[in-house]
N, C-alpha and C positions, 0 to 999 in steps of 0.2 A: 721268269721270262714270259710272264705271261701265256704260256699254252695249252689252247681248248682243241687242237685239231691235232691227234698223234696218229700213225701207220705204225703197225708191229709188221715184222716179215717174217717167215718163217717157212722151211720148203718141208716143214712136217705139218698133218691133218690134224692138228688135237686142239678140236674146235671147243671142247667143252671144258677141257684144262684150262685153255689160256683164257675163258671169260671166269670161270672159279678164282684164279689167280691175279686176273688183270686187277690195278689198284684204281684205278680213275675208269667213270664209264663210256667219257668220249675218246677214249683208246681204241682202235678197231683193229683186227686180225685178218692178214691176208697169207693166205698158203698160195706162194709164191717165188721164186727165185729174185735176187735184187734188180737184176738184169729183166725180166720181164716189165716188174712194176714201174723201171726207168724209160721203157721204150712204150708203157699204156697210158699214162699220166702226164700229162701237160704241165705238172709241178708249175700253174700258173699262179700259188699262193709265195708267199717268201719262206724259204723253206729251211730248215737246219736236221741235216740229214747226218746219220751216223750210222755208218753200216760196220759193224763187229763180224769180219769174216775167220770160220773157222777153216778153212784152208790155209796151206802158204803160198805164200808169193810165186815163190821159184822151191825148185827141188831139182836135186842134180841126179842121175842114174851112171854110175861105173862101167865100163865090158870094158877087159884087156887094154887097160890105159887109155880106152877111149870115153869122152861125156857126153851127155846128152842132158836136156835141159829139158821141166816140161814146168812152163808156167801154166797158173791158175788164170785163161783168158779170160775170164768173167770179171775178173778187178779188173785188169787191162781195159777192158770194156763198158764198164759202168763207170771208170774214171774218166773216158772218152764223151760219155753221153751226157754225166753230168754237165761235162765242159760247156759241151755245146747248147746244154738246156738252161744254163744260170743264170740266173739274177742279180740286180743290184741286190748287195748282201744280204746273196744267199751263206748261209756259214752249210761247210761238209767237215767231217769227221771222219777217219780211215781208222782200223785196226785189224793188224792182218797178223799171222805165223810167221817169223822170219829166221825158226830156226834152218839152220844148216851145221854140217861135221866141219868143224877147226881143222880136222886134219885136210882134208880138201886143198887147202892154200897154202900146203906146202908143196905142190905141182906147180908152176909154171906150168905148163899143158892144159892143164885144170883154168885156171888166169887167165889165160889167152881165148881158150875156149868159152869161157864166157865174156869178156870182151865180144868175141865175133858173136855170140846170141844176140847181148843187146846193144851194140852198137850204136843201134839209131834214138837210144833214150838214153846212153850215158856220155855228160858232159866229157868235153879234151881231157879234164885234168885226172879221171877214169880209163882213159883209153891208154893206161901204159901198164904192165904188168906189173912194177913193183908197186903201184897203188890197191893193186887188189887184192886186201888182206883180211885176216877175220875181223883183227880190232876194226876197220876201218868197215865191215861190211854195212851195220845200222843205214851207216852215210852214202851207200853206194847204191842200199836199197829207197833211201830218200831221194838218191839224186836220179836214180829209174820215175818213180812217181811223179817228181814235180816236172822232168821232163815230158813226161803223160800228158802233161797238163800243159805245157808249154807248145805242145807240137797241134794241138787241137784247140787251141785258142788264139791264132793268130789272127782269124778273121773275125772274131767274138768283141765284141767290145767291154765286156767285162773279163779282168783277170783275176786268179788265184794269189791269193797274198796266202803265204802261210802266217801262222798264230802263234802255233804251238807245235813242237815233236817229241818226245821219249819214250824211251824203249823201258821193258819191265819181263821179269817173269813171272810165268801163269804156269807153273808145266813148261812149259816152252818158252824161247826168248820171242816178245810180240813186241809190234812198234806200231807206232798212233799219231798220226799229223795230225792236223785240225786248221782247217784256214776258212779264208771270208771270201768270196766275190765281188770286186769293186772296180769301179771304172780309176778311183784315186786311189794315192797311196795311204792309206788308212792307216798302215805299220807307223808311221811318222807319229800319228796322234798315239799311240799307245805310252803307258807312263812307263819310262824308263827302269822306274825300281820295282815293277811288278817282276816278282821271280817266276812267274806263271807263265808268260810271254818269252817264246824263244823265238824271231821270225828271220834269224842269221840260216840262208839254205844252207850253211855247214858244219849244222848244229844238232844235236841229237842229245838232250837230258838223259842220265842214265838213273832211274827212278830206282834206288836199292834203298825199298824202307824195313823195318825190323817188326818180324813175326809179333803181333801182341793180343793177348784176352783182353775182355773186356775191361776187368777190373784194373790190369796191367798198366793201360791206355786211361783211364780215369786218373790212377797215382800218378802218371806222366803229366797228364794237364794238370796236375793242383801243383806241382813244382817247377811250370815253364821256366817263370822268373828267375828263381832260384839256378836252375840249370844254365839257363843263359849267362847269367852270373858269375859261375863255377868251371864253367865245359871245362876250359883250359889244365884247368888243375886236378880234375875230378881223376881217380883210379876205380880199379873195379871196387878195393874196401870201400871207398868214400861214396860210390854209386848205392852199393846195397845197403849201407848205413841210412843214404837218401832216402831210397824207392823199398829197401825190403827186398829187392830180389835181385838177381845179375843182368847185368845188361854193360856189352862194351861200351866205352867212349865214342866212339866211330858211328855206333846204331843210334845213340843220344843224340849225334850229332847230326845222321842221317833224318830222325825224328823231328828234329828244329826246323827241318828244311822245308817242313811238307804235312804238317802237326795238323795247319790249316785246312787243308785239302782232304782230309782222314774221314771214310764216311763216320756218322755217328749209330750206334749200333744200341739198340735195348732188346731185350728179353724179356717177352710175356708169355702169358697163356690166355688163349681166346676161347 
């Protein structure tokens, strides 16, 4: 991508870590909240912003059948600001906490109640209680966000296209939009067969790839071909025969999906 101009953020002081650590030296450190650095900075360059928040989103609180909701205003807020500060393609990046208890959504009370929190950022087809479910929460927390973005761009002449969405676990279930700012519809020119590219708003990837060492993941790329070849018929004997070690059919297949995407990892000593 060509980039010489990076911002770290970070709302801890550890000035002489992050230049020990930093890999490139036009990387620069700002101890600072996301939210400050959006309201200092004129982001008058073209900018491809990715903010990795470690908060959640939303978190619900209990008493005697009653909820109470405390969002994280700060996303709310730097989603607002970007809005209004964008660029022709600007690209932004989101990843946030999106755990919450399954059990939760077996209330109706629970449902409703939150319905009446966010009202004014979930679409009609969220506004009825039997849509407010766990499976369905990913998409309820996208369809918060992009409404974010829709309420604070009417007068903007650049909009939000989404890119990309999927959800993963870290520790926690987290989810990760990714879009561009364009006056056109940009989504149109995207290639159809790229797997990478999700930009349906009622869509949410569920990213489950399969724990692997290093060496594990080397034996997997030297028999892509092969696998691709076989998946259908492969069992766990015929896998470990392949690879030497166990791995279901489902995680192979998991693997196929997303092989591309795998950072590449080595091991030295400096």
């Amino acid at each position: 991508m060509n980039i010489r101009d990076m911002v770290s953020l970070d709302d801890k002081e550890d000035y002489n870590r992050f230049e020990f650590n930093k890999p490139f030296d036009f990387i620069t450190f700002k101890s600072m909240s996301t939210t400050s650095f959006l309201l200092n900075d004129d982001l008058d360059k073209k900018s491809f912003i990715w903010f990795d928040y470690d908060s959640s989103l939303i978190r619900c609180k209990t008493k005697k059948n009653k909820f109470s909701f405390l969002s994280t205003e700060t996303i709310f807020e730097d989603i607002q600001i970007i809005t209004k500060k964008s660029k022709e393609l600007d690209l932004f990046v989101l990843t946030v906490n999106i755990k919450i208890q399954d059990t939760l959504f077996d209330s109706p009370r629970f449902k409703q109640a939150f319905i009446d929190e966010y009202d004014e950022y979930l679409s009609d087809q969220y506004k009825k209680v039997n849509k407010i479910t766990f499976e369905k929460y990913p998409l309820i927390i996208q369809n918060i966000i992009i409404n974010i973005f829709r309420n604070n761009e009417q007068f903007h002449p650049v909009k939000f296209k989404k890119l990309f969405s999927f959800i993963y676990r870290d520790g926690a279930l987290m989810y990760t939009i990714g879009g561009i700012f364009s006056e056109d519809n940009l989504q149109d020119k995207l290639r159809a067969e790229d797997s990478f590219f999700q930009i349906d708003e009622n869509e949410v990837i569920n990213i489950d790839v399969p724990l692997l060492t290093y060496y594990e993941k080397m034996k997997l790329d030297k028999n892509i071909s092969n696998i691709e070849k076989s998946l259908d018929s492969l069992n766990k004997g015929k896998i470990i025969e392949m690879l030497g070690f166990e791995m279901e059919p489902s995680e192979l297949r998991s693997y196929l999906d997303y092989y591309r995407y795998y950072p590449q990892y080595y091991e030295g000593i400096i």
